[in-house]
Each structure stands twice: as structure tokens, then as C-alpha cells.
N, C-alpha and C positions, 0 to 999 in steps of 0.2 A: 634708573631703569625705565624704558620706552614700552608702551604698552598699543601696539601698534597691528593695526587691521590689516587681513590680509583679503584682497580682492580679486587675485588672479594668480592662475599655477601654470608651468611651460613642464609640459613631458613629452619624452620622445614620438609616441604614436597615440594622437589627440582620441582616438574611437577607441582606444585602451581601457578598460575597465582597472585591469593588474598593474598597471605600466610605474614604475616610479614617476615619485614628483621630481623636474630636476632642481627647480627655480621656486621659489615663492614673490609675489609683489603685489604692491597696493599704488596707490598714488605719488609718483616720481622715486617709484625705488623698486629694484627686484634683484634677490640674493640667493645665491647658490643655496640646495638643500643640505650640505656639508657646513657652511657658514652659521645656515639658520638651527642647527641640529647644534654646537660649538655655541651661540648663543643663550639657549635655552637651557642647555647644559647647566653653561655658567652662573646663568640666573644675572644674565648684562640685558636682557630683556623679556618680552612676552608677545605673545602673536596670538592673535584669534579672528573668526570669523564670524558673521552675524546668520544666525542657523533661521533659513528662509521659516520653519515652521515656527520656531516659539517666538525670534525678534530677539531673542539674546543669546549672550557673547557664549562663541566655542571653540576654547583655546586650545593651539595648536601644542601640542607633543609631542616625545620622540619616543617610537618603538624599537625594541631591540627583540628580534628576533634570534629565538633560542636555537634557529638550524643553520645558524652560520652564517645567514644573508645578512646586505649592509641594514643600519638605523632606517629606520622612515620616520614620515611626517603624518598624523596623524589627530583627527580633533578630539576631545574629550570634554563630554557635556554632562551635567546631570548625573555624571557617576558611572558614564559610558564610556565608550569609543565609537566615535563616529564615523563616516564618509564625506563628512561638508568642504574640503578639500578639491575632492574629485569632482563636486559639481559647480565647481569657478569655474569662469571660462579664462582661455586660456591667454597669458600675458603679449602683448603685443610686441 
């Protein structure tokens, strides 16, 4: 299992606060958020981001929304849910 940072997200409309993530990617790789949600799942790897305020890792999850919308992506830190996701910039 790969335990691998993530440094940048592609969604459809960049000034979107709400907007799905489509994409996640870090350093020569970026993968659809179906693929990365099918990973995690499985437990074939782990994904996290370096949370600008404390300097430590906040690994990415998957929520499943009880009203019928798809999975997302999601960080979980310290026994939370987070936003650190939404404030990557966006993959090139």
C-alpha cells in the first residue's frame, strides 16, 4: 500500500466553493475521483494532505452522502472532517 500526498485537485468551476473534486494529483500523477474513492475503499492505498495550519498529514476519505448524491472526497484530521482539499490549487 502507497501512502501518497496529495498536492493538487481539478473541478469543474475553479471559484466553486460546492463544486465536486473531479481529479486528485500530486507529483507526475493525477487520478480520477472515482479511481481514488475504488482505492481507498479497498485499502490498495492512502492519500493525504499536509494541513497548512498544524504541518501534519490529513488523510483523504470518502463520504457517502445519505441523500442520494455520488461519494466525495474528503480530508479527516484530528477526529474531523475537514476542507484541505478545496484549498489546493488546482492540477495543471
Amino acid at each position: 500500500m502507497a501512502d501518497v500526498q496529495v498536492t493538487c485537485i481539478t473541478k469543474p468551476d475553479v471559484l466553486s466553493s460546492h463544486e465536486h473534486i473531479t481529479q486528485i494529483g500530486g507529483v507526475g500523477w493525477k487520478w480520477p475521483r472515482e479511481a481514488v474513492i475504488r482505492s481507498i475503499e479497498a485499502k490498495t492505498n492512502t492519500f493525504y494532505v499536509i494541513d497548512p495550519a498544524s504541518g501534519k498529514k490529513a488523510y483523504v476519505g470518502v463520504v457517502h452522502p445519505t441523500d442520494g448524491r455520488a461519494p466525495y472526497l474528503q480530508t479527516h484530521a484530528d477526529g474531523r472532517w475537514t476542507n484541505n482539499l478545496l484549498s489546493l490549487p488546482q492540477c495543471p
